[in-house]
N, C-alpha and C positions, 0 to 999 in steps of 0.2 A: 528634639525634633529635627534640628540640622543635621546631626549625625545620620538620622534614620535615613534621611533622603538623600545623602551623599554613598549611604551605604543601598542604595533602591539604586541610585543612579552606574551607581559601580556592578552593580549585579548586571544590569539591563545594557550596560556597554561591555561586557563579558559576554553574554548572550548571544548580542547582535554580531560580535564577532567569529563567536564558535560557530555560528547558523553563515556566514558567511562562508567560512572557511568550509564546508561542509558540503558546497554546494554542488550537487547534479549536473556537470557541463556537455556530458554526453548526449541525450536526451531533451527534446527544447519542447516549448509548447508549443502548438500546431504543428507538431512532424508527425508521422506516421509510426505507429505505434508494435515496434517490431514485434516479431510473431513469437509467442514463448509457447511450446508444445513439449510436456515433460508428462512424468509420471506420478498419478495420484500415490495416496496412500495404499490402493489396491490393487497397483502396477498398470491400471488404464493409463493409455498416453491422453491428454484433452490437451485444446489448443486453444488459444487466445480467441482468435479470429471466429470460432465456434461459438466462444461464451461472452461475445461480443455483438452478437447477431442483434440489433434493435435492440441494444440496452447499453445503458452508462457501466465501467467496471470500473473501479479501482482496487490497480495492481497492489500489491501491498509485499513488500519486499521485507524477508526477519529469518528470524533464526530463533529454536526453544532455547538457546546458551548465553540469548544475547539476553541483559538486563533491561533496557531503556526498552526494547521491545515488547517483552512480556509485559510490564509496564503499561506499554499504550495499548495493549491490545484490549481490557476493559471501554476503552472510547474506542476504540473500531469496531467492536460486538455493539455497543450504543447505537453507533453510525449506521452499520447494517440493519439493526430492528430499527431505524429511525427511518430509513430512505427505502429499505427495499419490498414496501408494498406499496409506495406512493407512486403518484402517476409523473411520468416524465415527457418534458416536449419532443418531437421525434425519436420516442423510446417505446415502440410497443411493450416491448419484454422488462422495461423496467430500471433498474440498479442492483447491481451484487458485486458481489467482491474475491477477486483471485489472489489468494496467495501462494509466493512464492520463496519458500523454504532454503534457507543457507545451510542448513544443518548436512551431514556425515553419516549420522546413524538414525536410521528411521524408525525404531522405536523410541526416540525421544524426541521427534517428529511427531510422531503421531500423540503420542503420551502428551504432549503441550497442545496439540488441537484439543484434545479432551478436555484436559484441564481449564482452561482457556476461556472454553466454552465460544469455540470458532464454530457455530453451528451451519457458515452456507457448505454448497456442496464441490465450491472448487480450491484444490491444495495442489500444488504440484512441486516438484523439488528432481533435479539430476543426483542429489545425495553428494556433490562435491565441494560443497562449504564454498570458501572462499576462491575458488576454484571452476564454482559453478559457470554453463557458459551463458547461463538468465543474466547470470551479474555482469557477466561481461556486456553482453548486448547492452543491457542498459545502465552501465555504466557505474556499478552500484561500488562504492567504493568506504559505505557506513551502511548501517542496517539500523532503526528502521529507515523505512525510505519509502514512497509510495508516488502512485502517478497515476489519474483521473484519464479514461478512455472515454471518448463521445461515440457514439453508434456509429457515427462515419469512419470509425478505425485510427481517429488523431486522437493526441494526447493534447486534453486544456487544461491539467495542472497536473505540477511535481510538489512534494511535501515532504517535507521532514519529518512526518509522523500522520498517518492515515487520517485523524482525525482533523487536523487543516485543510482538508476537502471539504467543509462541511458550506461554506461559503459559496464556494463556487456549483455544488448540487444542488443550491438555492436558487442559484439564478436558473435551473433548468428543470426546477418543477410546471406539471403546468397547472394551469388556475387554475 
């Protein structure tokens, strides 16, 4: 039993270091939430600011090449059937979700929306991986990565993985 919890304790002070190290310093909570306007899968440009309009988004920053990513995207497909018919405090429109694609080649872009089963209706991507100028803006420097938009256009949470939102969407349902 001592061994167990020396080897729990080691694991979870590995964690909190790598989740350290990893952290978002570009981007803080309550700044303004810069404007990402790319193109979908269908070459439409959409813009943040647009699919922001009276509703909560979270950005959700990945790649189809990245592993950790693919990964969590089963709890961010959860998260979005979870939040985005629920009513929100000064949210007409709601909660959905923007993603923001690292990948190169857009059939393997799209080919991982399918898969995925990323069913809302915003995806956007410049097609220049690590490169891209989303990542630059915000600072993205790991994938996945995500950040919680309020209707006023601030960001009130950054995550290490989309579905660490789920807390803070709590606190902004309404009765």
């Amino acid at each position: 039993m001592k061994k167990l919890f020396s080897t729990l304790a080691l694991v979870a002070s590995v964690a909190v270091s790598a989740s350290a190290q990893y952290t978002n310093t570009k981007i803080n909570v309550g700044s303004n939430a810069p404007e990402l306007a790319y193109a979908n899968p269908d070459g439409k440009t959409i813009k943040l600011s647009e699919i922001n309009k009276g509703r909560y988004v979270l950005i959700d920053f990945w790649a189809s090449w990245c592993g950790p990513c693919r990964a969590s995207n089963p709890g961010l497909v959860g998260l979005y059937k979870e939040y985005s018919a629920k009513k929100f405090k000064d949210a007409k429109n709601g909660f959905t979700v923007l993603n923001v694609s690292l990948d190169q080649s857009k059939d393997k872009w799209v080919e991982a929306i399918k898969k995925d089963g990323l069913v809302w209706a915003n995806h956007m991507s410049d097609l220049k991986g690590w490169n891209s100028t989303a990542a630059a803006t915000y600072g993205i420097e790991f994938v996945p990565q995500a950040f919680l938009v309020g209707p006023n256009g601030k960001v009130i949470g950054k995550y290490n993985r989309s579905e660490e939102a789920r807390a803070d969407l709590d606190k902004y349902l309404a009765n």
